[in-house]
KEROMAR-733602 format. One record per residue (C-alpha): residue in one letter; x, y, z. Coordinates in steps of 0.1 Angstrom, whole numbers, plus 2048, in hexadecimal, padded with zeros to 3 digits. Each point is the difference from the previous one (the first is absolute). Layout:
KEROMAR-733602
AXYZ...
***
This chain:
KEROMAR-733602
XD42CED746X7EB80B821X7ED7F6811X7DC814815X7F37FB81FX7D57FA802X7F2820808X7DD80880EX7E480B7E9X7E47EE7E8X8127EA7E6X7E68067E7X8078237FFX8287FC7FEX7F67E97E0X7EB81E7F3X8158197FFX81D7E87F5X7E67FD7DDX7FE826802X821806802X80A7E67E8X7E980B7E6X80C825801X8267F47FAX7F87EC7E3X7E881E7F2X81C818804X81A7E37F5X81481081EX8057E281AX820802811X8177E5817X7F481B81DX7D78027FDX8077D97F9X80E7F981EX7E9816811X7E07EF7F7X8107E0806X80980D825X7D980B801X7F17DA7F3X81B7F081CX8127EC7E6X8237F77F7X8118137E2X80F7E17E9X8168137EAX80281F7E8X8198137E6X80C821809X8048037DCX7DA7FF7F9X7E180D810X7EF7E0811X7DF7F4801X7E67EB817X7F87E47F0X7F17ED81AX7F0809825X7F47E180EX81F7E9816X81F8167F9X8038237EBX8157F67E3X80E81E7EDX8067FA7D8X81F8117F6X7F380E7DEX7DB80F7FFX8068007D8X7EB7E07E9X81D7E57F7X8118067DEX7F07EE7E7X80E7FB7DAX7FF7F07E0X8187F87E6X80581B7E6X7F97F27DFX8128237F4X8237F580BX8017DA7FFX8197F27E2X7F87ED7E3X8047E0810X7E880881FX7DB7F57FCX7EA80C81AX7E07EC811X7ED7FF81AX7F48237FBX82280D802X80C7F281DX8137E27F3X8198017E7X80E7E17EAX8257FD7F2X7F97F47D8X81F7F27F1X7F78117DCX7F281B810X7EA8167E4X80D8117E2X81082180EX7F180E7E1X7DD7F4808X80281182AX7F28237FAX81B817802X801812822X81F814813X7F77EF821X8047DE7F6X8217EB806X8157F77DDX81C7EB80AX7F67EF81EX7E27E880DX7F481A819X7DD80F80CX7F481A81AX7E680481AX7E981C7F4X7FF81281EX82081C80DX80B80481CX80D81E817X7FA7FB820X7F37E481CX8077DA807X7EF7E97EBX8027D77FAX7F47E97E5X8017DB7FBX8107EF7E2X7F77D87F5X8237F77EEX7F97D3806X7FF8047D6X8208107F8X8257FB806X80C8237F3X7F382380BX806821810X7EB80F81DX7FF82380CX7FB8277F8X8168167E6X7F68247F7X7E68077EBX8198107E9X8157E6800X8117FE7D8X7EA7E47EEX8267F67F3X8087F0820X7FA7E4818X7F3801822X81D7FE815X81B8097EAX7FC824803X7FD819823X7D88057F5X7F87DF80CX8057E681CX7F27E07FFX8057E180DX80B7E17E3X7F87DC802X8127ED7E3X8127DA804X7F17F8822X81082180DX7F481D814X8168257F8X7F7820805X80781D7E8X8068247F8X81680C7E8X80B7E37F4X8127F7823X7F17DE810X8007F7821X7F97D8806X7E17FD814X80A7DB815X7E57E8816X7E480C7E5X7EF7E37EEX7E68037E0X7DA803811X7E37FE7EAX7F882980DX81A81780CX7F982780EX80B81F7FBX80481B81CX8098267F0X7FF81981AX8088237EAX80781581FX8157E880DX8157FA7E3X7F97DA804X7F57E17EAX8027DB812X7FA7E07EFX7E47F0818X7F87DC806X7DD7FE804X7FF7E6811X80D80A822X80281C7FAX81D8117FFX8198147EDX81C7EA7EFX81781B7F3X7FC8257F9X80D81C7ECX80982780EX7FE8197E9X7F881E7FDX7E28057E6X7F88227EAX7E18047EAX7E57EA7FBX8067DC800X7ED7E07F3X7FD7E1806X8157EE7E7X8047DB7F0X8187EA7EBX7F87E17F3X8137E77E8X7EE7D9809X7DC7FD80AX7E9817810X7F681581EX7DB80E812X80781C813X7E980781FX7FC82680AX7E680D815X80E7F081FX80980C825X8227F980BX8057E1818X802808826X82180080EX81480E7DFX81A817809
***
């Protein structure tokens, strides 16, 4: 953080060439945390915050100059009818997904290598490789599920969580874990909201478990992740909405 002295000169024009300059960085898609923190020195604001990791953007010029740390659009998904078991219905145009007790006829799902064969689970239809990204899940109508990302070639044979494609984090009898490889680590002092977050920052070889409320991050995971990656669901009571296409909470770190 810094802070500029008032310098002499018409505002007006400071503010023009501000736009000028902004509008060239985001035409080349070049901005950097220097130019940033130059034409924040130039509009005699305060710089709020920025990844090193990421090239910033202005997202705002009047009060203070707030710096976004990502310039990309917010990940946005669906469920992929492709992969989701027998006993997965999908609603909500394929952002909610519904545990059936039955389930279907395995012989009346259309036959596809990408979709799960021993275990309730669904992906995200988007891959990953690279940024920091968060989404919302509503779990208030189920008391057993998984939350989190496995490799888009993860085997169909497994489970999220039992395997080193996948980390997730488990709710089942009133209990918060998180798994990978079928090692689980208790997650204490977490209770059962109706919506619960997801933080996954690639780069950073980091998914958190985020109470939306707050917010704040109520346990993480470190690893270190390889390949694309989606975001990945189990589900054996209930149901669950997934809500993508959202910017991550201030104050997340």
């Amino acid at each position: 953080m810094f802070h500029s002295r008032p310098a002499g000169g018409s505002r007006a024009r400071r503010h023009r060439y501000i736009r000028e300059e902004i509008k060239s960085d985001r035409e080349k898609n070049m901005a950097t945390s220097v130019s940033i923190a130059r034409l924040c020195t130039l509009a005699r604001r305060t710089v709020v915050s920025f990844s090193p990791r990421q090239s910033p953007a202005v997202y705002q010029l009047t009060g203070r100059c707030y710096v976004s740390g990502s310039t990309g659009k917010s990940l946005q998904f669906k469920l992929d009818e492709r992969t989701a078991h027998s006993s997965l219905d999908l609603f909500k145009k394929n952002t909610g997904v519904i545990y059936r007790v039955l389930g279907l006829d395995p012989s009346q799902v259309q036959d596809n290598p990408e979709r799960f064969r021993d275990w309730a689970v669904v992906f995200g239809d988007e891959k990953i490789s690279s940024g920091r990204h968060y989404w919302e899940v509503t779990v208030k109508k189920s008391q057993e599920f998984r939350l989190g990302v496995a490799e888009a070639l993860m085997s169909r044979e497994d489970c999220v969580g039992t395997n080193s494609s996948s980390w997730v984090f488990s709710y089942a009898q009133r209990k918060w874990s998180a798994m990978t490889n079928n090692k689980i680590v208790p997650v204490t002092l977490v209770g059962k909201p109706d919506r619960i977050g997801i933080l996954f920052d690639y780069d950073a070889g980091l998914l958190g478990l985020v109470d939306t409320g707050k917010p704040a991050i109520l346990h993480s995971i470190r690893a270190q992740f390889k390949g694309p990656l989606c975001p990945a669901f189990a589900l054996w009571d209930g149901e669950l909405l997934t809500h993508s296409d959202m910017e991550e909470p201030e104050g997340l770190k």
